[in-house]
N, C-alpha and C positions, 0 to 999 in steps of 0.2 A: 641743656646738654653742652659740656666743654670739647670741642675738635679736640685731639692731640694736634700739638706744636711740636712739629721738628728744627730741632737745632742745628744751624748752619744750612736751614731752607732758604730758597727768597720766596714773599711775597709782594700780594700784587695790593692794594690797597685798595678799596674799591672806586676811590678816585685818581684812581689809574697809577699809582707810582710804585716804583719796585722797593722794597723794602726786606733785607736778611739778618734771620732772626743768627744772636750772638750766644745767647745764654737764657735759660731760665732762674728766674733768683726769686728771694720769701723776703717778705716786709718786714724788717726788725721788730715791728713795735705788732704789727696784726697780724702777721706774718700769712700775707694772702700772695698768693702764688702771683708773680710778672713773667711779663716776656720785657725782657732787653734785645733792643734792635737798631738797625739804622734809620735814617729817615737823613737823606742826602749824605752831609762829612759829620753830624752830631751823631749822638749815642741816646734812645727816647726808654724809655720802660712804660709799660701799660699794665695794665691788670691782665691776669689770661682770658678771664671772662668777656673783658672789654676785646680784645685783640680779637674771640673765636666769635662775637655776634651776630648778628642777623643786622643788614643792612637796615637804617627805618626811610620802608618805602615811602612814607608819609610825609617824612621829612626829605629824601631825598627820589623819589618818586623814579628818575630817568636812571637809575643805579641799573650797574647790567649784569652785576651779579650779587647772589645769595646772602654771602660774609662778607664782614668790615675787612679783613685779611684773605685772601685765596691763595694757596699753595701754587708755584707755578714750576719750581725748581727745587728736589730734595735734597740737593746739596752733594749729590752721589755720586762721586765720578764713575762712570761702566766701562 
């Protein structure tokens, strides 16, 4: 199952860092769906599928939440 990714959200990464998403874009050549985002002052792209995953407890056991990504801000001003 893919979450939907909002554009101009921040997340949180599950090792803790804030991270807002910029744009979604298609791979020229497979043309499989990224998320483009920050990750400090660079610009990183991921696969969506890679961005919306399931933490691996196994590999990372002490993780405190669910997704590689968690939504913490929709970007919304109220």
């Amino acid at each position: 199952m893919i979450l939907e990714v909002v554009v101009g959200g921040v997340y949180r990464h599950f090792k803790g860092t804030l991270h807002k998403v910029i744009c979604l874009a298609r791979h020229s050549e497979t043309e499989e769906e990224l998320v483009i985002y920050t990750h400090g002052t660079d610009i990183w792209a991921r696969p969506i599928s890679s961005f919306t995953s399931l933490v691996d407890l196994k590999k990372y056991p002490n993780a405190s939440q669910k997704y590689r990504f968690e939504l913490v801000d929709n970007g919304n001003e109220s």
